[in-house]
C-alpha positions as CSV (number, residue, x, y, z in Angstrom):
1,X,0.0,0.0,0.0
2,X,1.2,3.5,-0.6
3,X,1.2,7.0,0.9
4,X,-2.3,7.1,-0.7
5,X,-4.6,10.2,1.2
6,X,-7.4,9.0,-0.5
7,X,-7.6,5.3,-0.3
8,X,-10.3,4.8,2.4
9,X,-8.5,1.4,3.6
10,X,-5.4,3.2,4.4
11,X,-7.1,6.0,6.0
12,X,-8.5,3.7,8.0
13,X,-5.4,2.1,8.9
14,X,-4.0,5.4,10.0
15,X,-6.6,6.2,12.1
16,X,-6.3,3.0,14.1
17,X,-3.0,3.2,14.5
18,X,-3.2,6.8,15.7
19,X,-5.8,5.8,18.4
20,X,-3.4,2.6,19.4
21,X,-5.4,0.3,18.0
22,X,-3.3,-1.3,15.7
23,X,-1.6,-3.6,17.9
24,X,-1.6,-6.5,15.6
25,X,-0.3,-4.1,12.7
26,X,2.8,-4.9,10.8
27,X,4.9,-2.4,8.9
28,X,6.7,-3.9,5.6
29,X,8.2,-0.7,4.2
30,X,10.4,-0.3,1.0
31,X,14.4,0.9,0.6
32,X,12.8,4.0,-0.5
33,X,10.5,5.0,2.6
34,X,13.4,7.2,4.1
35,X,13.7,9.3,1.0
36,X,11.0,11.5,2.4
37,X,13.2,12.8,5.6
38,X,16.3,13.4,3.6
39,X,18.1,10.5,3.6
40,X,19.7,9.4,0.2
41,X,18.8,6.7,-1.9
42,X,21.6,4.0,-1.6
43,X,21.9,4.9,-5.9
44,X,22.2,8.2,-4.9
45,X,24.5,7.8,-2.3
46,X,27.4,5.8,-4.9
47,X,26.9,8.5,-7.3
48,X,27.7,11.1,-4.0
49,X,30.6,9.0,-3.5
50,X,31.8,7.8,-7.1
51,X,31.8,11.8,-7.6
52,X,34.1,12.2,-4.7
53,X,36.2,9.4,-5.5
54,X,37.1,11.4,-8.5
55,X,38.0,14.6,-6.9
56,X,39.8,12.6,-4.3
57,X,42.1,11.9,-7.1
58,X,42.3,15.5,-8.4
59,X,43.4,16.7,-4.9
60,X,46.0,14.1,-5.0
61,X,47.6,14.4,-8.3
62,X,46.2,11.1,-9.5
63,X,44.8,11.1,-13.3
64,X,41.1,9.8,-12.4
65,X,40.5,7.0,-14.0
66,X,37.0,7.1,-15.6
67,X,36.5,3.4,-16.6
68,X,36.6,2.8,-13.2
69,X,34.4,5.7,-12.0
70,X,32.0,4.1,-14.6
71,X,31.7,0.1,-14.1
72,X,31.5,1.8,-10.4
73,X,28.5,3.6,-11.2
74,X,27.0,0.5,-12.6
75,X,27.6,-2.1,-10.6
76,X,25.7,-3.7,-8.0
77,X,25.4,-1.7,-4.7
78,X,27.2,-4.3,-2.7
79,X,30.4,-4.6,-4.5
80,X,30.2,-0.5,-5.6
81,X,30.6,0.1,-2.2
82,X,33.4,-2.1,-1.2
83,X,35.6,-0.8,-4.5
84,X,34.6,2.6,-3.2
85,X,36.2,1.8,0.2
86,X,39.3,0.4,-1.5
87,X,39.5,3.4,-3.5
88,X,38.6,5.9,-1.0
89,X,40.5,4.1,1.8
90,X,38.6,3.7,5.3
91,X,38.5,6.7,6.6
92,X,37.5,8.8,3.9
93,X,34.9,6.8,3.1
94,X,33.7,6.1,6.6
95,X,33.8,9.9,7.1
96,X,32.1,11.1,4.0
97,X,29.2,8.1,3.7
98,X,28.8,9.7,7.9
99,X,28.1,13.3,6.3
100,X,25.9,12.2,3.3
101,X,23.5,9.9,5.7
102,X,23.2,12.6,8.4
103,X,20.2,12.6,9.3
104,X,18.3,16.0,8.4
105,X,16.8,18.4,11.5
106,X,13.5,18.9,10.8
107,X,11.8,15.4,9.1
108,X,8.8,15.6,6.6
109,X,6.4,13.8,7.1
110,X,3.9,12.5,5.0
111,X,0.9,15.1,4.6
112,X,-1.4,12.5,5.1
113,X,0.1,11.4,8.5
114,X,0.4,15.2,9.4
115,X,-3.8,15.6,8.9
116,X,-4.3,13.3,11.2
């Protein structure tokens, strides 16, 4: 089910859950549901850090090598990450993945959760 202010089901739901009554409830949410407060995509995120991988290497005098930068960009998430790391070296990495994934100040909320 989606973030659907009109659906009468998940209207419903919301209200339940906002009177306590949804004890039973279980949540099954999607790798985008964070996206809404702020929080990258994990796509979004390699790009961030693919992008500083290659000024990394400007700052150091290294020639960036772009086929890298680009099977990077297009592999899975798992090993993009981990040739990142190796690239980046842990604590760059560590560091910068820290700054992208703060977590903003103020959270939006769905508008739907907000009218109730």
């Amino acid at each position: 089910m989606s973030w659907d202010n009109k659906n009468d089901n998940f209207l419903q739901l919301l209200k339940k859950l906002a009177e306590g009554d949804g004890k039973d409830f279980v949540a099954i949410l999607g790798a985008g549901v964070s996206k809404n407060s702020g929080l990258p995509l994990w796509a979004e995120l390699r790009s961030e850090l693919c992008d500083l991988l290659e000024q990394h290497w400007k700052d150091i005098g290294k020639d960036a090598d772009t086929d890298l930068i680009e099977r990077i960009r297009k592999k899975d998430l798992w090993d993009a990450f981990s040739d990142l790391r190796r690239e980046l070296g842990e604590n760059i990495s560590r560091t910068h993945m820290s700054v992208f994934l703060q977590h903003p100040v103020t959270t939006r909320r769905p508008t739907v959760i907000c009218g109730i």
